[in-house]
C-alpha positions as CSV (number, residue, x, y, z in Angstrom):
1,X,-23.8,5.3,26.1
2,X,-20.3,6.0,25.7
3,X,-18.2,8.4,23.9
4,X,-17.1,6.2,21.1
5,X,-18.7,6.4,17.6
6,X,-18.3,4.9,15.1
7,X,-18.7,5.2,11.1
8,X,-20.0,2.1,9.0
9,X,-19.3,2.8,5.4
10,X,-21.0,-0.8,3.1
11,X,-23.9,-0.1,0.4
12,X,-25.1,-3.1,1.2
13,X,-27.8,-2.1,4.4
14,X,-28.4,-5.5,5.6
15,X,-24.3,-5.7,6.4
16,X,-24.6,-2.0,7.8
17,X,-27.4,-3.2,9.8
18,X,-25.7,-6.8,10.8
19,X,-22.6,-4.0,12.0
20,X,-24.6,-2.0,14.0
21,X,-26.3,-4.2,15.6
22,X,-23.3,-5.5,17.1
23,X,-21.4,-2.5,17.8
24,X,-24.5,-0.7,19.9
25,X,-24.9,-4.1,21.7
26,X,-21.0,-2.6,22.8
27,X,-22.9,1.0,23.7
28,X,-21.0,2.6,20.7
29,X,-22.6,5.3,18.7
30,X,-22.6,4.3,14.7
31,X,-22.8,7.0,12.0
32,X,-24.0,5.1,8.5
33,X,-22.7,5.5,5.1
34,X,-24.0,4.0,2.3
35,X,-21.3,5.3,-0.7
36,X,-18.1,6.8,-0.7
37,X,-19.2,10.2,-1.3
38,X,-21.5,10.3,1.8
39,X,-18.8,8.6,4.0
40,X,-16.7,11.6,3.2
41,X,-19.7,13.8,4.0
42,X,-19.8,12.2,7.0
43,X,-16.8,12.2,8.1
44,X,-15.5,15.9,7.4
45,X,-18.7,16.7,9.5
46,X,-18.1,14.6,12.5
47,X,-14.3,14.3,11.9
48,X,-13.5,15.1,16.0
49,X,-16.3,12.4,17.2
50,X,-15.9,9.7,15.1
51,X,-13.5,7.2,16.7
52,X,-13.3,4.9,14.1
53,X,-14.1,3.7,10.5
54,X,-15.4,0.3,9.0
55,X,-15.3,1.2,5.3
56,X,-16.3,-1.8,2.7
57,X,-13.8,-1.4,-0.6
58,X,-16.2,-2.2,-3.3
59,X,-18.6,0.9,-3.5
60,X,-20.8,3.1,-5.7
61,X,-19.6,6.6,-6.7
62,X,-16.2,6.7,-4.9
63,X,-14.9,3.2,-3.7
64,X,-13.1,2.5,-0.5
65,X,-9.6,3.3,-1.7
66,X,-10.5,6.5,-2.9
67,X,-11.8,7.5,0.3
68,X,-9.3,6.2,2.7
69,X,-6.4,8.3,0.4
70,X,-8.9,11.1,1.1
71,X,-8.9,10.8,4.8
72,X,-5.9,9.9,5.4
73,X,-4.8,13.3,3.7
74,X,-6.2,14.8,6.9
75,X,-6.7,11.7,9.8
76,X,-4.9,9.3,11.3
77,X,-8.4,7.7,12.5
78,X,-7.9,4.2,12.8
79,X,-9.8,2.3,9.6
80,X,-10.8,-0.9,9.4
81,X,-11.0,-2.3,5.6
82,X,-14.3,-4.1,4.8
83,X,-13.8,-6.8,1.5
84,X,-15.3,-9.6,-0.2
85,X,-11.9,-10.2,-2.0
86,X,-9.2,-11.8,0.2
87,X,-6.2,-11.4,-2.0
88,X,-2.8,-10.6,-0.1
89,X,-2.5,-8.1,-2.8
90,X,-5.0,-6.2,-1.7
91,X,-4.2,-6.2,2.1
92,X,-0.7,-4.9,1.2
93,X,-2.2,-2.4,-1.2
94,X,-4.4,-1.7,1.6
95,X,-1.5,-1.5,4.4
96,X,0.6,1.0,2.3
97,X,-2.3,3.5,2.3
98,X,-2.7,3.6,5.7
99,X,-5.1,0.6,7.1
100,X,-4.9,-0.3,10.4
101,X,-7.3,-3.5,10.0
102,X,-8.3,-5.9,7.0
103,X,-10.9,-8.2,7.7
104,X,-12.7,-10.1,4.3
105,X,-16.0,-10.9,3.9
106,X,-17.6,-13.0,5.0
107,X,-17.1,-12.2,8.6
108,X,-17.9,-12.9,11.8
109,X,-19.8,-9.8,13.6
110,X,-18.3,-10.9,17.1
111,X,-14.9,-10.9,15.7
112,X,-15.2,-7.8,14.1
113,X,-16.3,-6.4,17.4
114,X,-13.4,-7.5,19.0
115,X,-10.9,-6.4,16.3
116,X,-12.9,-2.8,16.7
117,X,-11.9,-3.3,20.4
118,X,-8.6,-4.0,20.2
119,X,-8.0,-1.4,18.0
120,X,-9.4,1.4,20.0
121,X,-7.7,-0.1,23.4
122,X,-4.2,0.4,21.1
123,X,-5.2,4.0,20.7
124,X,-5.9,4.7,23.7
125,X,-2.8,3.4,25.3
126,X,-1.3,5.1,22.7
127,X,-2.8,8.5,23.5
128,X,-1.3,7.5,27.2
129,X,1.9,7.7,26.2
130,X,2.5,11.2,25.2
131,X,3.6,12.9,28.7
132,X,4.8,15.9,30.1
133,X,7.4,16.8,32.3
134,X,7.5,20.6,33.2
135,X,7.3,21.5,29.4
136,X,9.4,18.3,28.3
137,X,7.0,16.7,26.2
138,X,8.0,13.1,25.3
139,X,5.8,11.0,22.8
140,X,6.9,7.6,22.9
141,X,4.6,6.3,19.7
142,X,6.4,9.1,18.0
143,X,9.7,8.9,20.0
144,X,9.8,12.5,19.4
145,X,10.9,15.1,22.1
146,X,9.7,18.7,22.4
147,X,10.6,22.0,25.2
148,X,7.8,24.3,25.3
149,X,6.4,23.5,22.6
150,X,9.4,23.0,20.2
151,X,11.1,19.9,18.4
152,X,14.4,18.9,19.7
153,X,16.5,17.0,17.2
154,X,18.4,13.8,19.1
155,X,19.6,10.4,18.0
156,X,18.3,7.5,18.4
157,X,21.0,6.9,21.7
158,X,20.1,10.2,23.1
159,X,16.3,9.3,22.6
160,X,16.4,6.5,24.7
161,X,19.0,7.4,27.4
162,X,16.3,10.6,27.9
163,X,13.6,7.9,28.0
164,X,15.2,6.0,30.0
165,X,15.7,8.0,32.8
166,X,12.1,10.0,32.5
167,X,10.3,6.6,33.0
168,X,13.0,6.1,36.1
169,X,11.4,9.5,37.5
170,X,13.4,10.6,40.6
171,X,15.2,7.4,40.4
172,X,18.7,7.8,41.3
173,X,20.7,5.5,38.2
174,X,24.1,4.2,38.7
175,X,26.0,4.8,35.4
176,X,26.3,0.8,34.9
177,X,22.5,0.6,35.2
178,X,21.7,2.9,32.5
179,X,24.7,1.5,30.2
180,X,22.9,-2.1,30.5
181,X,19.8,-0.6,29.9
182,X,20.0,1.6,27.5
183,X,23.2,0.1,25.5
184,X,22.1,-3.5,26.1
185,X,25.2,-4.7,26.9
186,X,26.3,-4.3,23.4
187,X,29.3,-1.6,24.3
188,X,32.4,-2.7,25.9
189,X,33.9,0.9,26.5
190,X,34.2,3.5,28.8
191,X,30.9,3.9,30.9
192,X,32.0,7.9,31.0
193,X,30.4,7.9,27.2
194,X,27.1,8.1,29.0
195,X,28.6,11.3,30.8
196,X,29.2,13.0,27.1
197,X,25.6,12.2,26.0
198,X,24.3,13.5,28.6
199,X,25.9,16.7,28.5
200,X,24.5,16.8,24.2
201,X,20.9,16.1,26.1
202,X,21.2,18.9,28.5
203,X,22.8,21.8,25.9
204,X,19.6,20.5,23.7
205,X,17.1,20.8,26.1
206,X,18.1,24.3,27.0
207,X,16.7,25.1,30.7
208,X,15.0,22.3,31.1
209,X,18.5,20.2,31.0
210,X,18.2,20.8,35.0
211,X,15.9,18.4,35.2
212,X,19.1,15.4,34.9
213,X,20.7,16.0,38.0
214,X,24.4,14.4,38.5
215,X,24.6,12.3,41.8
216,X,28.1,12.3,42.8
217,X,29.5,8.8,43.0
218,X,26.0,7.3,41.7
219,X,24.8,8.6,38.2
220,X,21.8,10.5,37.6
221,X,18.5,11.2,37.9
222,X,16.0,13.0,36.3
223,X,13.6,15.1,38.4
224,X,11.1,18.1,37.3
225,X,11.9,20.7,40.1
């Protein structure tokens, strides 16, 4: 058994049943709701385990909508939307609140698997790509940037000239190199422009601007000493 669960939110028990069936076949753990009010029930109990959510839209006492503005107050769990109604409508509806997955019924369980498992992979790349360097925290899914613990305000350029050279760890990077790569060939100036964002970079990332090193007659290169 692994450490995935899962949370099957239909009233009807012969679809919940069809779900699980499937999903344990996969060695997931399922958590059953059969209304909205128990899936939030559910879920504020096991919120840290549960991996992620198949919730059907058309419910007793509090229908699918209601609860996925409910979690989504709280969660950014990944949620599959369960439907017998296929309008586009709907799926936008759906998308602006926060769905990560729209499938209508009637379904296919094997495909629902494998959207479950596709869905999970993402996340789990996702989770991947938040890394630190030395108390330089870099998450790429949120291109945001963080020293010990604090936000550091940059633009979009300086995000991805920092990127760049992080995933070029101890890489030494000619100043052409990272102009092609980070500017895409779309600037035609003076390559010392990368010299006066990188000094912006360092003076924002206090201390930890040491870790771009200058290589005289090269570039730069970025290494956590």
């Amino acid at each position: 058994m692994n450490d995935i669960t899962v949370l099957v939110v239909d009233d009807e028990s012969r679809m919940r049943k069809l779900i699980k069936d499937f999903l344990m076949q996969k060695g997931y753990n399922i958590l059953e709701a059969g209304d909205g009010e128990e899936a939030l029930k559910i879920f504020r109990e096991y919120q840290n385990k549960i991996s992620i959510i198949l919730l059907d839209v058309m419910m007793p006492k509090l229908d699918g909508w209601s609860v996925l503005r409910q979690i989504r107050q709280t969660s950014k769990v990944p949620i599959i939307m369960l439907t017998a109604r296929g309008e586009e409508q709907d799926e936008l509806f759906g998308f602006e609140l926060g769905v990560d997955e729209y499938i209508s019924k009637p379904f296919s369980p094997k495909i629902l698997v494998a959207r479950v498992e596709a869905i999970l992979k993402r996340v789990k790349g996702d989770e991947k790509e938040v890394k630190d360097y030395g108390g330089l925290v870099i998450d790429a899914e949120g291109r945001t940037v963080t020293v010990d613990g604090k936000t550091i305000e940059m633009s979009l350029r300086e995000y991805e000239l920092l990127k760049y050279l992080v995933d070029n760890e101890n890489i030494a990077l000619s100043r052409d190199k990272i102009l092609n790569n980070v500017w895409n060939y779309d600037y035609y100036g003076d390559s010392r422009t990368i010299d006066s964002h990188i000094k912006k970079i360092r003076h924002k990332l206090g201390k930890k601007g040491k870790y771009i090193q200058t290589m005289r007659g090269v570039g730069y290169k970025f290494e956590v000493k």
